[in-house]
C-alpha positions as CSV (number, residue, x, y, z in Angstrom):
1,X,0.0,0.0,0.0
2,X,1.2,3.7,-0.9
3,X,2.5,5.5,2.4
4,X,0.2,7.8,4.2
5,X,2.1,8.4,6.9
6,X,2.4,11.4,9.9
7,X,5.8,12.2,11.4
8,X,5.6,14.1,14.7
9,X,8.1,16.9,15.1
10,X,6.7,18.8,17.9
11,X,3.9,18.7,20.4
12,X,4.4,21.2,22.9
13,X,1.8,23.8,23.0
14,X,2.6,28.0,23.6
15,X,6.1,27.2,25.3
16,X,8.5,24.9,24.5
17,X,10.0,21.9,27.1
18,X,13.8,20.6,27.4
19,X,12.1,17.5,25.7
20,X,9.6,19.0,23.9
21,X,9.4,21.4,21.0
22,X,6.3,23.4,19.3
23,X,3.7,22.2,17.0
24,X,5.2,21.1,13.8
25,X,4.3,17.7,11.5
26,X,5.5,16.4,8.2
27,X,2.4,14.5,6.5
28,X,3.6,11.7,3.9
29,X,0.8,11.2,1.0
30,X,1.8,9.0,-1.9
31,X,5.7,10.2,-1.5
32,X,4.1,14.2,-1.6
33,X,5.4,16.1,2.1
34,X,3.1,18.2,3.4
35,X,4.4,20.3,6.4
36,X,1.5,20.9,8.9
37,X,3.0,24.2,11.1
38,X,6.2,25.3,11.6
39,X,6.9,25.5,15.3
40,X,10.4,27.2,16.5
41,X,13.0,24.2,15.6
42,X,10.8,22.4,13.2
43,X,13.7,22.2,10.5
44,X,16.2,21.1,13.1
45,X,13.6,18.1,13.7
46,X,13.2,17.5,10.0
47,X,17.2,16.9,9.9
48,X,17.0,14.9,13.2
49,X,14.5,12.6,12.3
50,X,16.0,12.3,8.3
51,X,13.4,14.1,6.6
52,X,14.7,15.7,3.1
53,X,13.5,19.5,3.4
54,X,13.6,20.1,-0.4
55,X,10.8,17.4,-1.0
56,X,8.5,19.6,1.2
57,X,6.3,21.9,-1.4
58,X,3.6,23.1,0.3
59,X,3.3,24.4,4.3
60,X,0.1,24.7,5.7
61,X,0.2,27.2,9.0
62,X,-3.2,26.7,11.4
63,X,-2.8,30.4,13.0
64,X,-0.4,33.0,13.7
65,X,0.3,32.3,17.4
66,X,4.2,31.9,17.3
67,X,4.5,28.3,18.6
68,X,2.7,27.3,15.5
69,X,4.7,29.4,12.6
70,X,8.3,30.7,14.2
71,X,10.1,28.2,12.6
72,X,9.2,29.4,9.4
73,X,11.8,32.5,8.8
74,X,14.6,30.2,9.9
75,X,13.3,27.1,7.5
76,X,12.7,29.6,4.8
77,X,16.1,30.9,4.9
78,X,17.6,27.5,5.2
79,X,16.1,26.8,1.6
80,X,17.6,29.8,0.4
81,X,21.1,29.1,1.5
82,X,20.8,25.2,0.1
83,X,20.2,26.6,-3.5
84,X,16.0,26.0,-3.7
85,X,14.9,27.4,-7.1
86,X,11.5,25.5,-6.6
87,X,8.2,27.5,-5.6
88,X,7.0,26.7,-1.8
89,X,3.4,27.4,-1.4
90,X,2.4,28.5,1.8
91,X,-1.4,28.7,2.9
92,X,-2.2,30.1,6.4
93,X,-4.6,33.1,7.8
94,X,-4.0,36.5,6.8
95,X,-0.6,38.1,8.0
96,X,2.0,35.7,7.6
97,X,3.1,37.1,4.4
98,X,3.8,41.0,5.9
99,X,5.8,38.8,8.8
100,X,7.5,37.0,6.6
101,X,8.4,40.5,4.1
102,X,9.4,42.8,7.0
103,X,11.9,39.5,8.2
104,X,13.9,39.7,5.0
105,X,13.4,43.5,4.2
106,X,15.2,44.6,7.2
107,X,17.9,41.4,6.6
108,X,18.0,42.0,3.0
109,X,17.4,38.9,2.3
110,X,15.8,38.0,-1.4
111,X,15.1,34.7,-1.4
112,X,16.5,32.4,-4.8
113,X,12.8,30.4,-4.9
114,X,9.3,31.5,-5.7
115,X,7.4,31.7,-2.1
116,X,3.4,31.6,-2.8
117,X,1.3,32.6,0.2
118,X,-2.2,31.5,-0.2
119,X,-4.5,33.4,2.5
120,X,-7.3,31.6,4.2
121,X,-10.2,33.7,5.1
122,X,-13.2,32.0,5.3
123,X,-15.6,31.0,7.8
124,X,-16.7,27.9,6.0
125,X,-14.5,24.9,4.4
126,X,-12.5,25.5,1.3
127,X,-10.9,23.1,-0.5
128,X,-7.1,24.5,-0.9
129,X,-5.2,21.7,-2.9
130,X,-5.8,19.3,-4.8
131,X,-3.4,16.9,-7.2
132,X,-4.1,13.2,-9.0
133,X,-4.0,11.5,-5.3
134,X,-5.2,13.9,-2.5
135,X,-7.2,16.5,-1.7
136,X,-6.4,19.4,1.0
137,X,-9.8,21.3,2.8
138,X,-9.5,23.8,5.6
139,X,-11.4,22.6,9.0
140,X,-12.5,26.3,10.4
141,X,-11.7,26.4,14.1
142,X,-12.7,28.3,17.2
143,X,-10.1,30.1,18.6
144,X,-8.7,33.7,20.0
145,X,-7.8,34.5,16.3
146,X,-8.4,32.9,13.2
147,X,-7.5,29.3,13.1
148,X,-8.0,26.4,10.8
149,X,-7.3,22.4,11.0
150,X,-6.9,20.4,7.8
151,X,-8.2,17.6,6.3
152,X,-6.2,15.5,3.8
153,X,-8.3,12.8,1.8
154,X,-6.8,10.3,-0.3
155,X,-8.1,9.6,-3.7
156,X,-9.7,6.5,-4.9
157,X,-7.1,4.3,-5.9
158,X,-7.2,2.0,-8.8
159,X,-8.0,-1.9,-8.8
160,X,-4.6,-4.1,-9.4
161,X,-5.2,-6.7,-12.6
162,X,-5.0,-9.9,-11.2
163,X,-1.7,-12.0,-13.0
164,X,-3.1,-14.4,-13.7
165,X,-5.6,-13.2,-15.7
166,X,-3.2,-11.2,-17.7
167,X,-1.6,-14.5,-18.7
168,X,-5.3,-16.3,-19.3
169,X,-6.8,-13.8,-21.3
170,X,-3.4,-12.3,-22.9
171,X,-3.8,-8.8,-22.2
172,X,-1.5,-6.8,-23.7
173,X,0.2,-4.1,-22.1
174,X,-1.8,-1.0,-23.5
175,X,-4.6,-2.1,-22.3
176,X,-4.0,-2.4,-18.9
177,X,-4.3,1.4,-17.6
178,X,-7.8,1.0,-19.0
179,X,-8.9,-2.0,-17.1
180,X,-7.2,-0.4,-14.1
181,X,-9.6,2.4,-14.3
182,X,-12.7,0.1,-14.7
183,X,-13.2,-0.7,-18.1
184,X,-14.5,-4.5,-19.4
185,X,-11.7,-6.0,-21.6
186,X,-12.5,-7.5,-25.2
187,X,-10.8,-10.6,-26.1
188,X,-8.7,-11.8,-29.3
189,X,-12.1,-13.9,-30.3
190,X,-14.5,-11.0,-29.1
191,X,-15.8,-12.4,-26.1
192,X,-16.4,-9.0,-23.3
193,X,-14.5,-9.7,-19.7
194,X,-15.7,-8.3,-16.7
195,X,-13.7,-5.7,-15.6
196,X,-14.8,-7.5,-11.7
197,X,-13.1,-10.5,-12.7
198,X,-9.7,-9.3,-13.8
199,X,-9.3,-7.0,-10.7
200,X,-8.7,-6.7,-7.1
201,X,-11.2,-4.1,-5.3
202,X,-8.7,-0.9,-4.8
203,X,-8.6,-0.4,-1.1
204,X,-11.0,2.5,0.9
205,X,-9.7,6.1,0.2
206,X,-8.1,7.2,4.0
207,X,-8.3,10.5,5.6
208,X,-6.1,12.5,7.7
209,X,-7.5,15.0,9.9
210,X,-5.5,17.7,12.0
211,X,-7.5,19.8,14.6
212,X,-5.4,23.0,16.0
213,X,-6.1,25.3,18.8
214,X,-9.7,25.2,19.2
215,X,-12.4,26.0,21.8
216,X,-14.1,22.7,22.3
217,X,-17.1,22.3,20.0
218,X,-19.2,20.3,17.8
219,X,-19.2,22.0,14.6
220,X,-16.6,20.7,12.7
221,X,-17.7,16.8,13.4
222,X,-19.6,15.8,10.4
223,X,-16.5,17.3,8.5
224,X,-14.0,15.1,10.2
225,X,-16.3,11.9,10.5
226,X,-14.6,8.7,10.0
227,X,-11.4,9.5,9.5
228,X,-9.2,7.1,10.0
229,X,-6.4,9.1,11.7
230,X,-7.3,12.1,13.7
231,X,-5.2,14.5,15.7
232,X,-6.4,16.9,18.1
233,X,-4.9,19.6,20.5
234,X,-5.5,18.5,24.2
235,X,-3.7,21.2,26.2
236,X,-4.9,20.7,29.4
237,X,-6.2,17.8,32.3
238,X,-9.8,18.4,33.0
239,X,-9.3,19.6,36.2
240,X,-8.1,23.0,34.4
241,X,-11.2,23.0,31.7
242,X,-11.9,26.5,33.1
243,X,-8.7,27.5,31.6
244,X,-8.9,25.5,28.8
245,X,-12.3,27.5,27.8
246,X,-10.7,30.8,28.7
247,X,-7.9,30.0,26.2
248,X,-9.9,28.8,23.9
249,X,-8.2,24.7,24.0
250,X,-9.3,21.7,24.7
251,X,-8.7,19.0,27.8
252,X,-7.6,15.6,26.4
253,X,-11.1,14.1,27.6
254,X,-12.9,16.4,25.2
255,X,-10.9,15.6,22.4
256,X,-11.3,11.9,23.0
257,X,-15.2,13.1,23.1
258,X,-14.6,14.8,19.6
259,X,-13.1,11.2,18.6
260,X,-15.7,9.3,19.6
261,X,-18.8,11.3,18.1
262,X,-17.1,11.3,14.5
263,X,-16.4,7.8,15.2
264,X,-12.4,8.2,14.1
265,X,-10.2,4.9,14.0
266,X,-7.5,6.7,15.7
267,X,-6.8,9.5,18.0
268,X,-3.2,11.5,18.4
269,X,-3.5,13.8,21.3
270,X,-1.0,16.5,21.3
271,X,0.1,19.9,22.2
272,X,0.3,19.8,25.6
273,X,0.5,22.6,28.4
274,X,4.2,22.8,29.6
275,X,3.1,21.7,33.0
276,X,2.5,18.2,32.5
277,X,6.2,16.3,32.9
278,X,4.2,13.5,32.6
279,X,1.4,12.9,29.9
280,X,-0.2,9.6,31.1
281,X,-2.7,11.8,32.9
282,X,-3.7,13.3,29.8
283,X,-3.7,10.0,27.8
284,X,-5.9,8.1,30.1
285,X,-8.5,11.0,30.3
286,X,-8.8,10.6,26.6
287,X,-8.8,6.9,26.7
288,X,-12.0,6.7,29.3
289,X,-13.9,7.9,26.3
290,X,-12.0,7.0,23.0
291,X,-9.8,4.3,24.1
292,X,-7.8,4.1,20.7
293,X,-6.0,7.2,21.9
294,X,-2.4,7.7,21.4
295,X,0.1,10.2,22.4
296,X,1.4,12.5,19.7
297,X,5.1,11.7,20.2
298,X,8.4,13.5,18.8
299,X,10.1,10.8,16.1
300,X,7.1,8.9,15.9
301,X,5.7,7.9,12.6
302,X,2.0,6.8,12.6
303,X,0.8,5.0,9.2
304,X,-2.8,6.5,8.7
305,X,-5.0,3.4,7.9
């Protein structure tokens, strides 16, 4: 099977930890890299954890609260310096762009690539990207400023021809792309094949769903339902779910309550509060309602299936 898989850089949340750094993930679709914010040493994670920088095209930024984009000047600049004469689209709320600008103005730095900034301003979903094997939508959150998630959906894939059929009925090569795509197969002596019996059913299209900074609430579920991975921020323990609501974050337990109703596979908790040393307190809260909870870990891979 293709890899769709999610590499964890960082999952601290506003400050960072001697262990932990801030938000930052690299999303494998199909061989594509999709970083999902840029927390402050996300590209000395992508070197640590072997991650090619120049394969990364497209940077999707949640909000402009600094432990979710600072590591963007210093990953941009990096590029620079290694010779990058590809364009690097970059889609995140208004603002990042003048940031980014008044960075290099006053360093007189003119970047050697082409970097695109797509603004997200709407209340509702938008689809953002799209290519032959995925599709990117924003997932509008609810926090102090504007704030999206993002929801990566894998295209349907083809059936495989099954060999021995290609041997039975000698099919030749140029037909094959055609059968893979559905189509019946004629026969040397005219007799129609069904396209069901020369293939494999393709396996079910997966989804990948990131949920940022967001006051808990419902109205992003049906959006997000049944994807098979999902991550979402659980800042706090739900003995501080006064604080969470006052900063507009979650506790883990609602997030495993956000898991549960759109009836995800798979949970990654993440971006904790700096005062929890420990995160089992976080992870069993979200267990006791969505037990296939994990813990967003730094230089962990999870395969999204």
């Amino acid at each position: 099977m293709l890899p769709f898989d999610l590499t964890i850089l960082g999952c601290s949340s506003a400050t960072p930890t001697s262990s932990r750094h801030p938000t930052a993930q690299v999303l494998n679709v199909h061989e594509r890299f999709f970083l999902i914010d840029c927390g402050e040493a996300a590209q000395i994670q992508l070197r640590r954890f072997k991650i090619k920088i120049q394969r990364i095209d497209h940077i999707f930024i949640s909000h402009l609260h600094g432990d979710h984009y600072l590591g963007l000047p210093g990953l941009l600049g990096t590029l620079h310096l290694l010779g990058r004469n590809k364009q690097l689209h970059i889609y995140s709320p208004a603002g990042l762009k003048e940031i980014i600008d008044t960075n290099h103005y006053h360093s007189k730095t003119f970047l050697k690539y082409d970097a695109v900034f797509h603004v997200l301003d709407k209340k509702s979903s938008e689809r953002i990207f799209e290519d032959d094997k995925i599709t990117i939508e924003t997932i509008p959150m609810n926090h102090r400023i504007p704030c999206y998630g993002f929801l990566f959906r894998e295209k349907q894939l083809h059936g495989n021809i099954r060999k021995e059929k290609i041997d039975e009925y000698h099919i030749p090569v140029q037909q094959m792309h055609r059968i893979k795509t559905g189509e019946d197969f004629i026969s040397s002596d005219g007799k129609r094949i069904a396209n069901s019996e020369l293939t494999t059913p393709p396996p079910s299209p997966r989804s990948y769903a990131y949920c940022s900074d967001t006051l808990y609430n419902d109205s992003y579920i049906e959006q997000i339902r049944n994807a098979n991975l999902l991550y979402h921020e659980a800042t706090f323990a739900d003995d501080r779910i006064a604080r969470a609501k006052e900063t507009h974050h979650c506790t883990a337990k609602q997030a495993g309550d956000i898991a549960k109703k759109a009836n995800a596979k798979q949970l990654i908790i993440g971006h904790y509060s700096a005062r929890y040393h420990e995160l089992d307190i976080l992870l069993n809260e979200a267990k006791q309602v969505f037990e296939n909870t994990v813990l967003a870990m730094e230089g962990e891979t999870y395969k999204v299936m």
